[in-house]
C-alpha positions as CSV (number, residue, x, y, z in Angstrom):
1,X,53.2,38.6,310.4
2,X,56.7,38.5,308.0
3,X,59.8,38.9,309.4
4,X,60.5,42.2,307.4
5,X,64.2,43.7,307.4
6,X,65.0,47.1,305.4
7,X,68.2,47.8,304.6
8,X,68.7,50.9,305.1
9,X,72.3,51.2,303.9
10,X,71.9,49.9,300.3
11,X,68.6,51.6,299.3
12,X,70.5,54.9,297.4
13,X,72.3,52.1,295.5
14,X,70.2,49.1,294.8
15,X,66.7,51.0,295.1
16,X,63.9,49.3,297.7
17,X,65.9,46.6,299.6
18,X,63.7,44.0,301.5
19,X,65.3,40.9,303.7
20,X,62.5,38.3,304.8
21,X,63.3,35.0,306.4
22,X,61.6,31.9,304.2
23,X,61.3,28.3,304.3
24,X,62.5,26.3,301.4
25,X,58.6,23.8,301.4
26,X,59.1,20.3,300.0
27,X,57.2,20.2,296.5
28,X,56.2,17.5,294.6
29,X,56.5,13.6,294.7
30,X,58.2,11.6,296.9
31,X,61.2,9.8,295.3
32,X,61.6,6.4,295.7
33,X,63.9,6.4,299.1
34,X,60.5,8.7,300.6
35,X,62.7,11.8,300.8
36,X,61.4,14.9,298.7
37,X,63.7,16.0,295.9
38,X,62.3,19.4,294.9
39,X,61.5,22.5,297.4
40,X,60.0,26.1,296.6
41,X,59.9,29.1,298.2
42,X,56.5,31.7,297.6
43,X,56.9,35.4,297.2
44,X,54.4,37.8,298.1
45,X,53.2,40.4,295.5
46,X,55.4,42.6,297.6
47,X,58.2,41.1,297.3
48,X,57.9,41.2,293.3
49,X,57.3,44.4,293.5
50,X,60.2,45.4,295.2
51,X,62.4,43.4,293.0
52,X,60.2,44.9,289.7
53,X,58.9,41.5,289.0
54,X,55.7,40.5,288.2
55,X,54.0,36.9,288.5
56,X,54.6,35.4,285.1
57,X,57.9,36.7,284.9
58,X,60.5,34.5,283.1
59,X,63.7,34.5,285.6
60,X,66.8,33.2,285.4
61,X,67.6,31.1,288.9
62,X,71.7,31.0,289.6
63,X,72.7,28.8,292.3
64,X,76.0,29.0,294.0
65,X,77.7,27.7,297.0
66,X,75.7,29.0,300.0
67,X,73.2,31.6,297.8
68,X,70.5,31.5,295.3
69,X,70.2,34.1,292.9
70,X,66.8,35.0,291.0
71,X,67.1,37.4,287.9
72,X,64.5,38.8,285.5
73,X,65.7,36.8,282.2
74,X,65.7,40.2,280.0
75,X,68.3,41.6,282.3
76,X,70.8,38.8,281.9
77,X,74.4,40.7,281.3
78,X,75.1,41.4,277.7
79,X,76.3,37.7,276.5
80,X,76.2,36.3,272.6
81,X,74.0,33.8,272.7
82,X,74.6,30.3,272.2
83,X,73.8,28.7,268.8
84,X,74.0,25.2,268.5
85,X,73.4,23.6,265.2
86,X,74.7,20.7,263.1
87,X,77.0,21.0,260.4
88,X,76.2,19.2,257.2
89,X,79.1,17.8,255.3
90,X,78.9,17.3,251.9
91,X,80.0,14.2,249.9
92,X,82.4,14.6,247.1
């Protein structure tokens, strides 16, 4: 049984809104001082759904103090993108 919170409030604004309590599970290899280093979290088919996502998604994950944030990568805000290259400088 989930924990299962609709917010009632934000749903004319944001669409289906759905709150569920989660466990950040250790993943992965123990690091050399036996702590784990990486942690997931799984979504239900639900949950994707509710956010429009699908499994096999490419997200975006933005971490800030206290939150993280998951974002479909297509719906990143309208940014140039960032082209690195090397300049070649030609000898006289």
């Amino acid at each position: 049984m989930h924990n299962d919170y609709i917010i009632e409030g934000l749903s004319d604004c944001l669409g289906k809104t759905m709150v569920r309590k989660k466990t950040l599970s250790p993943s992965g290899a123990k690091g050399s001082d036996g702590q784990y280093h990486n942690a997931h979290i799984s979504l239900n088919e639900d949950e994707l759904n509710a956010a429009g996502l699908s499994i096999g998604d490419e997200i975006y994950v933005r971490v800030r103090e206290n939150m993280i944030i998951i974002q479909r990568a297509e719906d990143w805000p309208n940014r140039k993108k960032l082209v690195v290259g090397r300049e070649i400088e030609e000898s006289i």
